[in-house]
C-alpha positions in Angstrom: 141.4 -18.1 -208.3 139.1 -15.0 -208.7 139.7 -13.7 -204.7 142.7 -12.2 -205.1 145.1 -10.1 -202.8 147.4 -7.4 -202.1 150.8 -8.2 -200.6 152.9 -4.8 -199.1 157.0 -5.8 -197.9 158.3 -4.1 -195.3 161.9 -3.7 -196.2 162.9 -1.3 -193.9 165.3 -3.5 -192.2 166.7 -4.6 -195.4 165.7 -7.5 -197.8 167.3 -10.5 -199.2 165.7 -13.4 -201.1 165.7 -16.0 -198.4 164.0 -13.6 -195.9 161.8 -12.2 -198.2 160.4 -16.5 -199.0 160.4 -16.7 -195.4 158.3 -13.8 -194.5 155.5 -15.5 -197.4 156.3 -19.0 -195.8 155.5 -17.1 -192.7 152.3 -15.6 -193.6 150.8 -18.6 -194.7 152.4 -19.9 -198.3 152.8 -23.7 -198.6 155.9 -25.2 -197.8 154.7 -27.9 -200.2 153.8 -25.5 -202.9 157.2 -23.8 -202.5 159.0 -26.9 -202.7 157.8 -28.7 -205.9 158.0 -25.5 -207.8 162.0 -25.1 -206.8 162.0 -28.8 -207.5 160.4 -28.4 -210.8 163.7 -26.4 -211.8 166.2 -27.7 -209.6 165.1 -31.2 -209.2 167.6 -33.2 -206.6 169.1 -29.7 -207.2 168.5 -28.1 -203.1 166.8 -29.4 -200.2 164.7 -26.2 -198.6 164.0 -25.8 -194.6 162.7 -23.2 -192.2 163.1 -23.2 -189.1 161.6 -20.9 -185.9 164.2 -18.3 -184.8 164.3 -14.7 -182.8 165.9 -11.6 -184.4 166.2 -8.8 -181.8 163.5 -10.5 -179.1 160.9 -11.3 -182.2 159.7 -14.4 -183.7 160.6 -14.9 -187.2 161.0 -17.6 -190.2 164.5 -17.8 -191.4 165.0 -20.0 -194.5 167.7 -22.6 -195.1 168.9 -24.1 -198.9 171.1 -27.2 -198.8 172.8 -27.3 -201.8 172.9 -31.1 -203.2 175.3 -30.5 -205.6 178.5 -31.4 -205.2 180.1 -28.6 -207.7 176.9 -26.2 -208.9 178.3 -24.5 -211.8 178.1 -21.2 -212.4 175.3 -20.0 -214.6 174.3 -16.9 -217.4 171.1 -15.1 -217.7 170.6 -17.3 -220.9 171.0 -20.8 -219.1 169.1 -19.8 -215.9 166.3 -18.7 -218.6 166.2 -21.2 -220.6 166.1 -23.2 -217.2 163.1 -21.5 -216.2 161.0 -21.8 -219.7 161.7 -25.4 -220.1 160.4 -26.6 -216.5 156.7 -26.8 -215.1 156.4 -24.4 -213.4 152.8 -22.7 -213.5 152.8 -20.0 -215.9 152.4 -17.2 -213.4 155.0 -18.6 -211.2 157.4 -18.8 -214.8 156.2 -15.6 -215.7 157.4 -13.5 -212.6 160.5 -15.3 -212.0 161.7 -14.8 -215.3 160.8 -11.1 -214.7 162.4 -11.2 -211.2 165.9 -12.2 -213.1 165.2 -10.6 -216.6 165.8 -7.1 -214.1 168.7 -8.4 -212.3 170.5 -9.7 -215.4 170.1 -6.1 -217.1 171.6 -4.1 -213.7 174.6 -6.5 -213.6 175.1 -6.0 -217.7 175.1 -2.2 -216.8 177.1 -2.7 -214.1 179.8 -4.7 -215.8 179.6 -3.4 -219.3 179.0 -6.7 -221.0 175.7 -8.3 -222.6 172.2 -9.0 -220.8 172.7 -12.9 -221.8 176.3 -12.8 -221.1 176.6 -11.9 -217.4 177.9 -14.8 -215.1 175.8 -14.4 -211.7 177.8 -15.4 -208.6 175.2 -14.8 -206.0 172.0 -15.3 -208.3 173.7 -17.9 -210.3 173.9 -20.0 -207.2 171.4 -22.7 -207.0 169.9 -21.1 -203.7 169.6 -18.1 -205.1 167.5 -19.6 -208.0 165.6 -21.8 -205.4 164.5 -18.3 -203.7 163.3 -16.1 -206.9 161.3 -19.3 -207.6 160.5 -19.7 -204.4 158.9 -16.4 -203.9 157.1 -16.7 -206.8 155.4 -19.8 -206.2 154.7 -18.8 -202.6 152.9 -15.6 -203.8 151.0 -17.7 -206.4 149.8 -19.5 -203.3 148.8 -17.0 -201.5 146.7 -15.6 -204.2 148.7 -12.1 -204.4 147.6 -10.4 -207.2 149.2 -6.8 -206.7 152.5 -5.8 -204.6 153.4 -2.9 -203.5 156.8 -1.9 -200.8 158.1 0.6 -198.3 161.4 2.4 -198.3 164.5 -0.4 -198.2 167.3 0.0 -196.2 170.5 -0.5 -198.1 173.0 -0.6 -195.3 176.7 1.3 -195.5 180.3 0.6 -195.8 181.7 -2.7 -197.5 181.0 -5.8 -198.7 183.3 -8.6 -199.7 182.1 -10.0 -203.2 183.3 -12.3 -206.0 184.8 -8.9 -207.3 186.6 -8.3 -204.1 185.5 -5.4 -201.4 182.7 -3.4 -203.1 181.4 -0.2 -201.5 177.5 -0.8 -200.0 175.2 -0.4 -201.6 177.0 -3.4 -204.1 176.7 -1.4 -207.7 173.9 -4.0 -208.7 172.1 -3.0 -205.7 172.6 0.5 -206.6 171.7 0.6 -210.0 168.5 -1.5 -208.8 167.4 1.2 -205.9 166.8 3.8 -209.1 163.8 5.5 -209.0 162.8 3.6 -205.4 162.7 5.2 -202.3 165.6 4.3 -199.8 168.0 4.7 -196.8 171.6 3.2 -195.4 169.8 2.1 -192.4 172.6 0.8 -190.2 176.2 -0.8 -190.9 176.8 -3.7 -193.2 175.1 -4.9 -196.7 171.0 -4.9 -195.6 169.8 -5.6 -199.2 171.2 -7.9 -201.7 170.8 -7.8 -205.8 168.3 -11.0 -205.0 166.5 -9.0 -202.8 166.7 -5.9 -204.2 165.4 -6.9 -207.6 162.3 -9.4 -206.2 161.0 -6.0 -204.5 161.6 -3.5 -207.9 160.0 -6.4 -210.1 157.3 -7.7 -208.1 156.3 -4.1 -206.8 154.5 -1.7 -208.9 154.2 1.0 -205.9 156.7 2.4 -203.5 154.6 3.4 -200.8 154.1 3.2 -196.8 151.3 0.5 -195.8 148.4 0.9 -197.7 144.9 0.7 -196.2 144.4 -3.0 -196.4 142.1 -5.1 -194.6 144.7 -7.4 -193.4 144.8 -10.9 -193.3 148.4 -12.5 -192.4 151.7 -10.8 -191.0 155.2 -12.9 -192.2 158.2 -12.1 -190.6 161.6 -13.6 -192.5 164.9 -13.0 -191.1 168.2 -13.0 -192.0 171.4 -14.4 -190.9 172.4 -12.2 -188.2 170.7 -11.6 -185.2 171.9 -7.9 -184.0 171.0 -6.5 -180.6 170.0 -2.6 -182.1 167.5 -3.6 -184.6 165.6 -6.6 -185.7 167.1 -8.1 -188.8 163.5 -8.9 -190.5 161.5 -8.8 -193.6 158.0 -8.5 -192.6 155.0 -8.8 -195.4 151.6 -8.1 -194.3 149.2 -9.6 -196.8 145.3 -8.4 -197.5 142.6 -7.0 -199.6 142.8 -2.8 -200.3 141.0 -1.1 -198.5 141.1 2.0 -201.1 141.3 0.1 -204.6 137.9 -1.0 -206.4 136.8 -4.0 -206.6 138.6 -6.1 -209.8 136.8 -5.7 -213.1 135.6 -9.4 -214.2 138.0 -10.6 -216.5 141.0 -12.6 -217.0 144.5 -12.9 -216.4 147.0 -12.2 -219.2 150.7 -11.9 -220.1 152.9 -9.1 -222.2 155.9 -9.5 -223.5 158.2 -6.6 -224.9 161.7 -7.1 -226.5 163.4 -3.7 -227.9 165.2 -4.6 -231.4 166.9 -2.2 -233.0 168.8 -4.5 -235.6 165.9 -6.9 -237.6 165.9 -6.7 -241.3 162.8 -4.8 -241.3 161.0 -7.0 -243.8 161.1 -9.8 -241.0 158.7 -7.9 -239.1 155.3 -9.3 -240.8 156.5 -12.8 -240.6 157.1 -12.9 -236.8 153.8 -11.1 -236.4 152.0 -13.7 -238.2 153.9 -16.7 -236.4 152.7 -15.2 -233.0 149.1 -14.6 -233.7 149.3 -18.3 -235.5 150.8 -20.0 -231.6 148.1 -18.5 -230.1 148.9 -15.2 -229.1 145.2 -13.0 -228.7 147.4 -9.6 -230.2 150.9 -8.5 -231.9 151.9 -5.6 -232.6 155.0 -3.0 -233.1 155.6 0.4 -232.5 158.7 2.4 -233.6 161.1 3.7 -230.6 164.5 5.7 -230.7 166.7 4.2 -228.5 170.1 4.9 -227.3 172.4 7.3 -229.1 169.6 7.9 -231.4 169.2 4.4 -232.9 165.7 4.0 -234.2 164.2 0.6 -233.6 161.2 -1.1 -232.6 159.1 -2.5 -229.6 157.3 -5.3 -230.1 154.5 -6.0 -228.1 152.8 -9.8 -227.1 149.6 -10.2 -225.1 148.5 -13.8 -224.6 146.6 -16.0 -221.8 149.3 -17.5 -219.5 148.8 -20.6 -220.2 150.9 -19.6 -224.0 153.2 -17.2 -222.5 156.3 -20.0 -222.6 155.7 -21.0 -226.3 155.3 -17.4 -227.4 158.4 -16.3 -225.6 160.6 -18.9 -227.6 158.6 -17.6 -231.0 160.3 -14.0 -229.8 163.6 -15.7 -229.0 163.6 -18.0 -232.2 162.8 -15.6 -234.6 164.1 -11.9 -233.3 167.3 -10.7 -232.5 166.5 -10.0 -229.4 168.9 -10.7 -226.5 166.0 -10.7 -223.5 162.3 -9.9 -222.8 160.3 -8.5 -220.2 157.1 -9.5 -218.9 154.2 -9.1 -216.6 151.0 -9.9 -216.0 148.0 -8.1 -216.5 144.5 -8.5 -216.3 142.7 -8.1 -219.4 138.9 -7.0 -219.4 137.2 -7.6 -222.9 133.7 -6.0 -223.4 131.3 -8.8 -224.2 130.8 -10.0 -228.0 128.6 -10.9 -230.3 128.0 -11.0 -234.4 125.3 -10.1 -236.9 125.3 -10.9 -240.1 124.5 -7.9 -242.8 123.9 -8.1 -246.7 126.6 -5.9 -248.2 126.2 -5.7 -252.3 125.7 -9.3 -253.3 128.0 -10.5 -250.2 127.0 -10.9 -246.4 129.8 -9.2 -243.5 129.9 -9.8 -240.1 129.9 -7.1 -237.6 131.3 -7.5 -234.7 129.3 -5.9 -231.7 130.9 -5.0 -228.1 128.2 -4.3 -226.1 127.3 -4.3 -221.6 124.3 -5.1 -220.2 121.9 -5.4 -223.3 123.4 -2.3 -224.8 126.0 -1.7 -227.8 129.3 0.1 -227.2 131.4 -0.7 -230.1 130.2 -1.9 -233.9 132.8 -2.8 -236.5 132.6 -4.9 -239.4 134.9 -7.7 -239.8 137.7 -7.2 -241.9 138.7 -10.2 -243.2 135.9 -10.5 -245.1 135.6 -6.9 -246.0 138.8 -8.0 -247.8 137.4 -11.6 -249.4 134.2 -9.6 -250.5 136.5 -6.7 -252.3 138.6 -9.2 -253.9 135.7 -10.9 -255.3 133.8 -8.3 -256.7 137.0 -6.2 -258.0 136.1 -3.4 -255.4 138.5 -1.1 -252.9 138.4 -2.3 -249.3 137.6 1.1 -248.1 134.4 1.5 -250.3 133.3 -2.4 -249.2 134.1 -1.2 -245.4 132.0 1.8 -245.9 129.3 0.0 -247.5 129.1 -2.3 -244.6 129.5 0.4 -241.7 126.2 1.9 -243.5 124.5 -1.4 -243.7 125.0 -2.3 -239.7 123.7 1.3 -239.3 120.8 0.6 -241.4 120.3 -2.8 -239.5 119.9 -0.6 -236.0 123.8 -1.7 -235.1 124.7 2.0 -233.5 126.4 2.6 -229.8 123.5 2.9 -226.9 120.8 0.9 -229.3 119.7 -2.2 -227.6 121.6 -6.1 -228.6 119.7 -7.3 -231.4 118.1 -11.0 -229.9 119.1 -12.7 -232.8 123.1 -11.6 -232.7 124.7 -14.8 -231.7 127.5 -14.8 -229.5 131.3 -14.7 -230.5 
C-alpha cells in the first residue's frame, strides 16, 4: 500500500501490550487481521476478545487473551524467535515483532547478567504476551502505519510483585528500557510494563508531544484497573503529518545488523557472498570497537521484505552471532539504465543513474572491467580508467541528457 500513515501513542497514562493492541483495534485495525496473524504463531495457541468498557467515565477497548493451553511453557528469546521466523506471518509484521522482542530480550540480559538467547521471559514468554507484540504488529500493518512516533510514558512508583519477588517500579527491565526516552512516575502502582515499554522504544523513532497530523482515527485501550483519579488508557491517534514531505517513490526494505566480535576473520567473504547469492540487494561490514575495547565488526543486510526471513537465518547459520536487529526502511534508488562502450578490443557497460531525462551518476561495471583485464593481461585500474574515458567520450557525464538508445536496467 503506497498511502501510508503516521501513528503517535499517548502513553501518558502508562502502556502495556494489551492496551496498546486495543487502542489500534480501537482506531480501526481488523480484529480479523489481528487474529490470523497471532494464529499464524500461536495456532490453537490463545483465543483473543475485546470488549467495550469505561476507565474513569471514558469509553475504551480493553483486550482479553484466553490461554488454550493447558500448561504453556516457558520460553527463551531463541525459541520465541525461531517461533516468529518460521510462521507466516507478513514480512513487515515478522519484521517488527522480532524487533519488538529482539529489544526486550537485550534489557532483560542486562538486567540479569546472562546471554541475549538465554533469558527465560515470564511475562513476555507468556503466550498472551507473544499474542500482543504480534498482535500490534499486524494491527499497524493494517492500518497502513508507516512511521511512529510517542509522548512522555508514565512509569508509575513503588512496588511490583514479579516472578523475582517484589521489585521496585519502574521493574529494572522497564528501567533499562525508559533510557534515553522521556518519562514520569505518574501516579502509584506499575503503569508500564517491559511489553509495553519496549513496543513504544522499538516501534517509535521520535519521542515527542502530538505532532501536527491531519488526523484520521482516535483508539483508546485500557487496562485492567479502572481508578477513580485518572483514566487508565492508552490512546493512539492515527493520521498523515502535517509537517513531513510527502514520501519519495520508492520501496520498502529491511536491514539487518549483528555485532560479532569473535568470527575467524577469513569467514567474512564467504558469508558476504552467501547473502548477496539468497537475494540480499547489498552486504557489507564495517569494523567497530566494542566493549572493553574489543574490536569487531558490524555487518550490515539490506534486502526487500519479502527475503528478510531467509537472510536472517543465512546471519544466524553462518555467524556467531547471538541476535539481530532490524527495521524497515524505505529505499529510493535513482532510476537506471546501461550503454554499452568499446573499451580496447572489449565492450563495458556503464551503468547510468539518471532523473527526469537527465544523468546523475555514470559508472562502469565492474565485473566486466575485471573479465576484460583478465583477458587482455591488463590492471583493473588502467581497464576502469579506460572505460570512465570512453563513457565520457560517448557524452555519458552528470547533467548531459539520457542517451535514447541506453536501454533500461
Amino acid at each position: 500500500m503506497t498511502d501510508r500513515r503516521h501513528a503517535w501513542i499517548d502513553a501518558s497514562a502508562g502502556v502495556a501490550g494489551d492496551m496498546l493492541l486495543a487502542a489500534l483495534i480501537d482506531a480501526g485495525a481488523s480484529r480479523t487481521a489481528v487474529r490470523q496473524a497471532v494464529d499464524a504463531v500461536l495456532p490453537g495457541g490463545v483465543r483473543i476478545a475485546d470488549t467495550a468498557v469505561t476507565r474513569a467515565g471514558l469509553r475504551a477497548v480493553k483486550v482479553d487473551v484466553e490461554i488454550l493451553a493447558a500448561d504453556p511453557p516457558r520460553r527463551t528469546w531463541r525459541t520465541i524467535r525461531r517461533l516468529l521466523g518460521d510462521s507466516r506471518l507478513a514480512d513487515p509484521v515478522r519484521t517488527r515483532a522480532l524487533a519488538v522482542f529482539a529489544r526486550l530480550a537485550e534489557a532483560e540480559a542486562h538486567v540479569h547478567g546472562v546471554p541475549a538467547d538465554d533469558v527465560h521471559f515470564h511475562e513476555v514468554g507468556a503466550l498472551d504476551a507473544i499474542a500482543d507484540v504480534v498482535g500490534i504488529c499486524a494491527a499497524l500493518d493494517d492500518l497502513a502505519v508507516a512511521t511512529v512516533s510517542a509522548g512522555e510514558v508514565a512509569l508509575g512508583s513503588g512496588v511490583a510483585r514479579t516472578a523475582h519477588g517484589e521489585l521496585p517500579v519502574p521493574v529494572p527491565a522497564v528501567a533499562q528500557l525508559a533510557r534515553g526516552w522521556r518519562v514520569r512516575g505518574g501516579g502509584p502502582g506499575e503503569l508500564a510494563t517491559p511489553t509495553g515499554m519496549a513496543a513504544v522504544r522499538t516501534l517509535a523513532s521520535d519521542c515527542e508531544d502530538l505532532p501536527p497530523m491531519l488526523v484520521e482515527a482516535v483508539g483508546m485501550g485500557a487496562g485492567t484497573r479502572d481508578r477513580p483519579d485518572r483514566a487508565n488508557v492508552v490512546r493512539v491517534v492515527v493520521g498523515r503529518r502535517a509537517d513531513a514531505p510527502a514520501a519519495p517513490a520508492g520501496e520498502e526494505a529491511v536491514l539487518i545488523e549483528a555485532n560479532v566480535d569473535d568470527l575467524d576473520p577469513r569467514l567474512w567473504p564467504g558469508v558476504l557472498t552467501r547473502l548477496l547469492e539468497g537475494g540480499a540487494a547489498d552486504a557489507w561490514l564495517a569494523p567497530i570497537i566494542m566493549k572493553k575495547g574489543r574490536p569487531a565488526h558490524t555487518l550490515s543486510v539490506l534486502c526487500h521484505p519479502d527475503r528478510a526471513a531467509a537472510l536472517r537465518e543465512v546471519v544466524f547459520g553462518h555467524t556467531s552471532t547471538l541476535g539481530v536487529r532490524e527495521q524497515v526502511l524505505r529505499k529510493v534508488p535513482l532510476p537506471r539504465a546501461f550503454v554499452d562502450v568499446a573499451v580496447a578490443g572489449g565492450t563495458v557497460a556503464i551503468k547510468i543513474g539518471h532523473r527526469d531525462g537527465v544523468i546523475v551518476q555514470v559508472m562502469p561495471e565492474f565485473e566486466q572491467v575485471a573479465t576484460l583485464a583478465r583477458e587482455q593481461g591488463r590492471p583493473e585500474r588502467l581497464v576502469l580508467l579506460d572505460a570512465a574515458a570512453a563513457a565520457a567520450a560517448a557524452g555519458l557525464t552528470a547533467g548531459a541528457a539520457l542517451p535514447p538508445h541506453a536501454r533500461p536496467a
